[in-house]
C-alpha positions as CSV (number, residue, x, y, z in Angstrom):
1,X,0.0,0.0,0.0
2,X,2.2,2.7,-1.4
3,X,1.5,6.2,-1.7
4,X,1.7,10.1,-1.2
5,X,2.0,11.0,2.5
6,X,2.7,14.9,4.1
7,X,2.9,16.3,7.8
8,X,1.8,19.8,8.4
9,X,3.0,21.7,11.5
10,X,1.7,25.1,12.0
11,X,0.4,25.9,8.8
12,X,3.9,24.5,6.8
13,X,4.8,21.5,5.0
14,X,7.4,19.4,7.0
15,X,7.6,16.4,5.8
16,X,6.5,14.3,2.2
17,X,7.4,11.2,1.2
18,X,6.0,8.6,-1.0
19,X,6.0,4.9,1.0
20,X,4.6,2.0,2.5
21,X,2.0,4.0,4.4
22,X,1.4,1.1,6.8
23,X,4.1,2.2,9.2
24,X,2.8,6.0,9.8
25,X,-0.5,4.3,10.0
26,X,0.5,2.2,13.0
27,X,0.6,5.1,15.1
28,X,-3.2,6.1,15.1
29,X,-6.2,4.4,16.2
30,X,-8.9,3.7,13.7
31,X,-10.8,6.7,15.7
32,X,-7.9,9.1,14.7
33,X,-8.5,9.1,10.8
34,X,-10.6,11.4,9.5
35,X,-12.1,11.5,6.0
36,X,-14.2,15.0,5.0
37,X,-15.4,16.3,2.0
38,X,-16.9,19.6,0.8
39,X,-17.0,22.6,2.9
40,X,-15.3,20.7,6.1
41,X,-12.5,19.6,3.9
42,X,-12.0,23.1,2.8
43,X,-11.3,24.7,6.0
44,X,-9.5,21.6,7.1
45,X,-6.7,22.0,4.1
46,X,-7.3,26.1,5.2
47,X,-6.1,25.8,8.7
48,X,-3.3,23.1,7.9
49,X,-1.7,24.7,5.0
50,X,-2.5,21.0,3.3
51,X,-1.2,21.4,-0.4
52,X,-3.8,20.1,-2.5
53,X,-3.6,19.7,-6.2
54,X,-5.7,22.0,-8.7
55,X,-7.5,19.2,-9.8
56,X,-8.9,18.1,-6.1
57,X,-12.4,17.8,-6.3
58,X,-13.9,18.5,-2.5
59,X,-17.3,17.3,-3.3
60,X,-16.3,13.9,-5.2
61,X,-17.2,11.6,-2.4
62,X,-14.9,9.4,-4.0
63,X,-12.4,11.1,-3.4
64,X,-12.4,12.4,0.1
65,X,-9.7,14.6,2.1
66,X,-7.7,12.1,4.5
67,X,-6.3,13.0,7.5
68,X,-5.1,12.5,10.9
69,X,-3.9,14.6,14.4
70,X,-1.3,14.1,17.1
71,X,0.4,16.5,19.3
72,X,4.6,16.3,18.5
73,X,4.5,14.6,22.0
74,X,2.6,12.0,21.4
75,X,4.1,10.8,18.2
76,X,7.0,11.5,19.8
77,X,6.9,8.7,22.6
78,X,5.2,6.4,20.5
79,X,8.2,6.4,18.5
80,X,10.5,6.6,21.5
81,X,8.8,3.1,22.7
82,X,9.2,1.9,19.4
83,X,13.2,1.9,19.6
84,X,13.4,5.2,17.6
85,X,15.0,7.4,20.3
86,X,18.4,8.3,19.9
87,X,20.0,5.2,20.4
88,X,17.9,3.8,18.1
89,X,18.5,6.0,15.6
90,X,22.3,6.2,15.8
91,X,21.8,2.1,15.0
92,X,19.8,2.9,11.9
93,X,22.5,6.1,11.4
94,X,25.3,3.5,11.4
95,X,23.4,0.4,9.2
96,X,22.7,3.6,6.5
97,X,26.6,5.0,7.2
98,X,27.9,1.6,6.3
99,X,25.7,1.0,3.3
100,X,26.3,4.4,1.8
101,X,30.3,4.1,2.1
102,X,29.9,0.6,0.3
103,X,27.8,2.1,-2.5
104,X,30.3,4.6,-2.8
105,X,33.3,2.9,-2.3
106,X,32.1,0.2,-5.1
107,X,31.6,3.3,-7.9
108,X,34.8,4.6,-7.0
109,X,36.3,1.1,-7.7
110,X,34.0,1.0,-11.1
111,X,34.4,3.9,-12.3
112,X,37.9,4.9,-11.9
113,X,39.6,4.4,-15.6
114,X,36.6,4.5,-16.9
115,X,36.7,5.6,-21.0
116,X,32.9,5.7,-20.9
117,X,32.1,8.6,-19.8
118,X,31.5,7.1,-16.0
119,X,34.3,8.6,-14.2
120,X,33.0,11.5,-14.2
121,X,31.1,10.2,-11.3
122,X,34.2,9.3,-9.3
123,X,35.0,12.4,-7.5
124,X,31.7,13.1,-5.9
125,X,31.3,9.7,-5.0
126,X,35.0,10.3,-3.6
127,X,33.4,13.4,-1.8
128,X,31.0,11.3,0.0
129,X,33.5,8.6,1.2
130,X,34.9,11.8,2.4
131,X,32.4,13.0,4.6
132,X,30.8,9.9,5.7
133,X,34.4,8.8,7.1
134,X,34.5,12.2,9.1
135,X,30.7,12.8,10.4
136,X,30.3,11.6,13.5
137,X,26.7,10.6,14.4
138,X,26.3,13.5,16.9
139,X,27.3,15.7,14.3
140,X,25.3,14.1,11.7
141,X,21.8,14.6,13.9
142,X,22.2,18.2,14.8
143,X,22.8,18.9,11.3
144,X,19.6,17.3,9.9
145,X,17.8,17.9,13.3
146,X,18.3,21.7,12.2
147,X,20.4,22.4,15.6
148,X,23.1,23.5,13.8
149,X,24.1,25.0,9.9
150,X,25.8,23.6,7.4
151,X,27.0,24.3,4.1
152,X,24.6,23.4,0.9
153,X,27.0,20.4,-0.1
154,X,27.5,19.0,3.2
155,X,23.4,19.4,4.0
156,X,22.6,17.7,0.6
157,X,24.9,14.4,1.8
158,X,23.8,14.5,5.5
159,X,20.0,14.5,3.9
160,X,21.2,11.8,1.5
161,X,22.1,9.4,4.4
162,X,18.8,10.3,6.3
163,X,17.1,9.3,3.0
164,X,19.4,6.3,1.9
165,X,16.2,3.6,3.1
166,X,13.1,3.8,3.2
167,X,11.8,4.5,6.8
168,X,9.0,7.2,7.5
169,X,9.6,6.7,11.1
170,X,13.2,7.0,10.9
171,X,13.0,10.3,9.3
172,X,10.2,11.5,11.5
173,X,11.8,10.9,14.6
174,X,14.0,13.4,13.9
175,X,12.6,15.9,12.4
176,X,10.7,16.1,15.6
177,X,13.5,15.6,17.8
178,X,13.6,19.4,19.1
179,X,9.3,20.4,17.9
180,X,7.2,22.3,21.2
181,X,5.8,19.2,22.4
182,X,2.3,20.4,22.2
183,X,2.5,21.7,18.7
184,X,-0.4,19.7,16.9
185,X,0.6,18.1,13.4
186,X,-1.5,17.2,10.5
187,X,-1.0,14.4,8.4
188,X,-2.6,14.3,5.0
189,X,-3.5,10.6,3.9
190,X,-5.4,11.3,0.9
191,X,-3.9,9.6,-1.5
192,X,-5.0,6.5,0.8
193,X,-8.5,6.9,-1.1
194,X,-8.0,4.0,-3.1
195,X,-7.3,1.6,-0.4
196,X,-9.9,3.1,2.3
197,X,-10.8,-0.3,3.0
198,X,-7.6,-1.0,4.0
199,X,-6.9,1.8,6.7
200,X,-8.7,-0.5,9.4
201,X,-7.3,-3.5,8.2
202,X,-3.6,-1.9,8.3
203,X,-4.4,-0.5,11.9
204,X,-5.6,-3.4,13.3
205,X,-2.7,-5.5,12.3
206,X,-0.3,-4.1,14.4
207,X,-2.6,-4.7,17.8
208,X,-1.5,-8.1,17.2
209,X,2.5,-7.5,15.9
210,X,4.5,-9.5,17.3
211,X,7.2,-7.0,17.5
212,X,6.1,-4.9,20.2
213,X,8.3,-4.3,23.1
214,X,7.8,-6.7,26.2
215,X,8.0,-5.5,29.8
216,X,9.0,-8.3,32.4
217,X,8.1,-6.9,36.4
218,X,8.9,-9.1,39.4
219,X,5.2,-8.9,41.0
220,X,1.5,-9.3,39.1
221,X,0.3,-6.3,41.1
222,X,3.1,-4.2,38.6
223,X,1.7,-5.4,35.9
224,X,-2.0,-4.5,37.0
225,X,-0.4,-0.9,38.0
226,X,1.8,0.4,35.2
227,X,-0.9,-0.9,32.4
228,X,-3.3,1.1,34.2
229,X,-1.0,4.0,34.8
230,X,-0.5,4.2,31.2
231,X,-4.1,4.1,30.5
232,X,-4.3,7.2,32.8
233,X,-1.4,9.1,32.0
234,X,-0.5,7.7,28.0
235,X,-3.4,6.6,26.7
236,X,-1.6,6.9,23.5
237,X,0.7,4.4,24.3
238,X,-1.4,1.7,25.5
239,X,-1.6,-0.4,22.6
240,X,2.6,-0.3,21.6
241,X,3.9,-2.2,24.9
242,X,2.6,-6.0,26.0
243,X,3.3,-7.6,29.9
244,X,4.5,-11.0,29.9
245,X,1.2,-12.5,31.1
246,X,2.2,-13.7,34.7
247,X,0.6,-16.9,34.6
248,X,3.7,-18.0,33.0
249,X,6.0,-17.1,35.6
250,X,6.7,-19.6,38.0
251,X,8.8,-17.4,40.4
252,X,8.6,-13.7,40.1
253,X,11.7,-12.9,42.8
254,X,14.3,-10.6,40.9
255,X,16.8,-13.7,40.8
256,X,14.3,-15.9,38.6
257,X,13.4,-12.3,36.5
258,X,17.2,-12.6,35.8
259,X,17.5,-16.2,35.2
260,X,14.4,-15.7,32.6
261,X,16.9,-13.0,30.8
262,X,19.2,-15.5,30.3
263,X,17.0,-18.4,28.8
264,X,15.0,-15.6,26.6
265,X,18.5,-14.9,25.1
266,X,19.8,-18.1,24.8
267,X,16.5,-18.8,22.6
268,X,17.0,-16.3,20.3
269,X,14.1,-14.1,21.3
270,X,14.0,-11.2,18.6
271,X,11.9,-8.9,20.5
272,X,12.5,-6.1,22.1
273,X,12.2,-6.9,26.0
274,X,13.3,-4.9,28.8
275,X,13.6,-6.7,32.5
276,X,12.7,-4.5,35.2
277,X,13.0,-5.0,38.8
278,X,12.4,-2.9,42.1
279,X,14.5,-0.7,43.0
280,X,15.6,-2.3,46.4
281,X,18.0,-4.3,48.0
282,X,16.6,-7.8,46.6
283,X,17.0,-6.1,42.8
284,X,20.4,-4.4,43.1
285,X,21.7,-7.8,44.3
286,X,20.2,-9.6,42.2
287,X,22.0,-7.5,39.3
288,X,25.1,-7.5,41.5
289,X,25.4,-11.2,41.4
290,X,24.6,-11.0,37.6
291,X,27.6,-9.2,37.2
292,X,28.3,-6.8,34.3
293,X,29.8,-9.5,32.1
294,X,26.6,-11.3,32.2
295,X,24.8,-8.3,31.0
296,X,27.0,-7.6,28.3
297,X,26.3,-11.0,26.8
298,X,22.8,-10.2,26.4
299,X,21.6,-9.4,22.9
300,X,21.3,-5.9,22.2
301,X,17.6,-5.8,22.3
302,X,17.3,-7.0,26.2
303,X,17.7,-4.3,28.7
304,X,17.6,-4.6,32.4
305,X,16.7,-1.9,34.9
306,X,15.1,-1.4,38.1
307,X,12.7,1.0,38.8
308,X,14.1,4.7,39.2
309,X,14.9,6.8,42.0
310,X,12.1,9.8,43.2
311,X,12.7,12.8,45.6
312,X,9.8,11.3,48.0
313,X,12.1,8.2,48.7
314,X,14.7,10.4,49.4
315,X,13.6,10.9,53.1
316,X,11.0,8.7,53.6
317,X,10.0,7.3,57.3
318,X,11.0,4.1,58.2
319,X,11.0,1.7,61.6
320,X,14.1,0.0,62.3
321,X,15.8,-1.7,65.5
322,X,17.4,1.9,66.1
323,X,13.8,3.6,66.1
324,X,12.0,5.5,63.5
325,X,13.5,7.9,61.0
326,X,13.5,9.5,57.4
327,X,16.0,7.7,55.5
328,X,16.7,7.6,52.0
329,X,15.1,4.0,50.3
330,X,15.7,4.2,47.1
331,X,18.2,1.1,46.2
332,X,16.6,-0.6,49.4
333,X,13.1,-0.7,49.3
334,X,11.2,0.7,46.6
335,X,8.7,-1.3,45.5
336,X,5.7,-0.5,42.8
337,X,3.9,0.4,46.1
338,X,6.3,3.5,46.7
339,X,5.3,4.9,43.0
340,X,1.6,4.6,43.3
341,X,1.1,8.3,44.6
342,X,1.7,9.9,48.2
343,X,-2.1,9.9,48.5
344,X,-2.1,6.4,48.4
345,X,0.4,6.0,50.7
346,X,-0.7,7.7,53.7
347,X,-2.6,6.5,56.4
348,X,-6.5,8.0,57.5
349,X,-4.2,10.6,59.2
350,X,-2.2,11.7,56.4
351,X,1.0,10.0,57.2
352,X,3.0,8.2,55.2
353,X,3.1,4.6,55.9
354,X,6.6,3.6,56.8
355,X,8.9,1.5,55.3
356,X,10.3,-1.9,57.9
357,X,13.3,-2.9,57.7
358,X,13.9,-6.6,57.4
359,X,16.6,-9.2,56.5
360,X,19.7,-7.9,55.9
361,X,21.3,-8.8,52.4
362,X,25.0,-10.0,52.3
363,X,26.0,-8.9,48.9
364,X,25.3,-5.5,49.1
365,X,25.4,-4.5,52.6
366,X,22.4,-3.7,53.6
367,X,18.9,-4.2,54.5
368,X,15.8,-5.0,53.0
369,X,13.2,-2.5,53.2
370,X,9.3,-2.7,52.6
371,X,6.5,-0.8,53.3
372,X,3.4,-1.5,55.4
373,X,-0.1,-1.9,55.2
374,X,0.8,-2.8,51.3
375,X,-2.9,-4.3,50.6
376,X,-4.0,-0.7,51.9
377,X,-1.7,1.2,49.4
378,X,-3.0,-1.3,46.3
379,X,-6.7,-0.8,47.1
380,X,-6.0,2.8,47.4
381,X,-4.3,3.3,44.2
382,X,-7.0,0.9,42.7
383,X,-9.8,2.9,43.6
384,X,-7.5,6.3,42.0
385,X,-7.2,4.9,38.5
386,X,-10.8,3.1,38.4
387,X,-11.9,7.2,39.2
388,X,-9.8,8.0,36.5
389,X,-11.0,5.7,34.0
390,X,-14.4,6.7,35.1
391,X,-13.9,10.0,34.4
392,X,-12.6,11.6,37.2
393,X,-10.0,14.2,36.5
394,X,-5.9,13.3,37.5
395,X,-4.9,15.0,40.1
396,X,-0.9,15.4,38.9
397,X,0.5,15.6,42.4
398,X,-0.8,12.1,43.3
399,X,0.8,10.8,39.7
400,X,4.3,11.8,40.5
401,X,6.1,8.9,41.0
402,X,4.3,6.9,38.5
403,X,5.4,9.4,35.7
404,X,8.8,9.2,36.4
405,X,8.7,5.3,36.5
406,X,6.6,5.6,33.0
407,X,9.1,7.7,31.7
408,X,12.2,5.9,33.2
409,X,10.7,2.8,31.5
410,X,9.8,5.1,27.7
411,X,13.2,6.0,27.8
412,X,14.9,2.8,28.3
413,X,12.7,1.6,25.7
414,X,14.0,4.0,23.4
415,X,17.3,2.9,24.0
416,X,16.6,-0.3,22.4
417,X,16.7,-0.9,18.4
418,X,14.1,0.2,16.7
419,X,11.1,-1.9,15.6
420,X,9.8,-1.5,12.2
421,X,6.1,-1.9,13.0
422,X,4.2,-3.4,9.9
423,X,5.6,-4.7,6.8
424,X,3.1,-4.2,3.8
425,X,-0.8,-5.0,3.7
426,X,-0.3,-7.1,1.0
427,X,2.3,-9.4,2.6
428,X,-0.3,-10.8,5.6
């Protein structure tokens, strides 16, 4: 299903390509396409700055404008999860590097001596070998990110090797890479007239890709909490990650989330999968005793983490055999409890419930740490998202922590290679 594709952004033309339209189309919903004719179309190509051919007819309802909103953000993050954040993109930056000094290198070795007419060719593809050997990948992307200038010749071969395959996502990515986050962008689908039938179909598809990322928690209670999280906070993103469904797990202790690392690599498991565990004193010695060299053998498209640090664990109250105190947890006992919201972690009197200390852990020195009343916390932060979802409205100071897990766990995820989402209608 190839065709003509453009994004607007504030009334200008940012991007046009023609391509396999079934990778833009994987990030909106079925809900987010929009197909208008007559007097609606005409303000809609008004107000986007949509370039439309003379020959557009707005009243052929055959031939409808086809088109599509998301905030810079949100396409943003969905390509972030999607392996397209920077480290992504400096793996596709050095698969197209590689393949462009090859091309170039090969017409150099053609065309040199050539009586033909063909050498001619040989000193810009010289040129090129040139450059490509000298841009470094950090220099390359603020270059076509528009961060920094460049001279017409060396812009021309830094947009040749954004170019050099295929990949809508690819360039997107980038060209977004420094947009106002809340700047709304149009994309203009019309072209897809001839294959309406096939928007749904194309959409639907990748709900069921088997390339999405996988998250792997230690407990069944995270899984229940960052899928609803997400529903509260990224909707958006809902659909792009999957859970490992816990009935598979026989042992859901950090040591055995480890272990499973190990036998997913050793399989050959092609996904995407990141490993997370609590940050506490069970999970950093748990990745203490896997030991770097261990991690380093994992394929590139594993990740292990544990969950991040917050300012509220930095002096939070805990009971101990010296008395109670503010102490910092993080690294000792912060479980998904500690994330679900201060609001669900106090008490009927507006304390925070405290963390207990309990066995102390050899390998790293120190104790384990884990709050109290935890069915209390769950029940609480249950009855917050089923409001939500409901319709209440989110209160952000009771979402803190749970954002900056969600983003902890969107960024690592973008550290990961990128996943090219659908391959064309017409190969399912």
């Amino acid at each position: 299903m190839e065709c003509d594709f453009a994004v607007y952004s504030e009334g200008s033309q940012i991007y046009k390509v023609k391509d396999t339209v079934d990778t833009i189309l994987s990030l909106f919903e079925v809900a987010d396409i929009h197909q208008s004719l007559a007097d609606e179309a005409r303000g809609l190509v008004a107000e986007s700055g949509i370039i439309r051919s003379d020959d557009f007819d707005f009243d052929d309802e055959d031939y409808p404008l086809i088109t599509a909103k998301q905030t810079v953000k949100e396409i943003r993050d969905k390509l972030k999860v999607l392996g397209y954040g920077k480290m992504g993109i400096k793996g596709i930056f050095d698969h197209h590097l590689s393949a462009m000094l090859d091309s170039n290198r090969g017409a150099v070795e053609r065309y040199s001596g050539s009586s033909d007419g063909l050498e001619s060719y040989v000193p810009e593809a010289q040129a090129k070998i040139d450059y490509l050997g000298s841009i470094s990948f950090d220099e390359w992307f603020d270059i076509v990110s528009g961060q920094t200038t460049a001279s017409r010749k060396v812009l021309v071969m830094a947009n040749e090797l954004l170019h050099h395959y295929d990949d809508p996502l690819f360039v997107l990515s980038i060209i977004l890479a420094n947009e106002e986050g809340a700047k709304e962008l149009t994309f203009d689908f019309t072209d897809l007239h001839e294959y309406s039938d096939d928007i749904t179909f194309a959409i639907d598809a990748y709900n069921t890709n088997i390339g999405k990322p996988i998250i792997i928690t230690e407990g069944t209670t995270d899984v229940e909490f960052l899928k609803k999280s997400i529903e509260v906070l990224y909707p958006y993103l809902a659909r792009y990650v999957r859970f490992l469904e816990t009935d598979f797990k026989p042992e859901t202790n950090a040591d055995a989330i480890l272990k499973m690392a190990k036998n997913f690599a050793s399989a050959g498991i092609s996904e995407n999968m990141l490993f997370i565990l609590d940050n506490d004193t069970a999970g950093t010695s748990a990745i203490a005793s896997f030991g770097q060299s261990a991690r380093r053998r994992l394929p590139n498209n594993f990740c292990i983490t544990q969950y991040p640090s917050t300012e509220l664990l930095n002096s939070y109250p805990t009971k101990g055999p010296q008395g109670d105190s503010d102490l910092d947890v993080n690294g000792r006992a912060g479980s998904v409890e500690l994330y679900l919201g201060r609001d669900a972690l106090s008490d009927s009197n507006g304390f925070l419930r405290p963390i207990q200390w309990k066995g102390y852990i050899e390998k790293v020195e120190t104790y384990q740490g884990e709050v109290l009343d935890k069915r209390a916390i769950q029940n609480s932060f249950r009855e917050k998202y089923r409001g939500v979802l409901a319709g209440d409205s989110v209160n952000p100071a009771n979402w803190i922590e749970m954002k900056v897990l969600l983003e902890h766990i969107f960024d690592k995820l973008s550290e990961l290679p990128s996943i090219y989402p659908l391959q064309s209608v017409d190969d399912y």
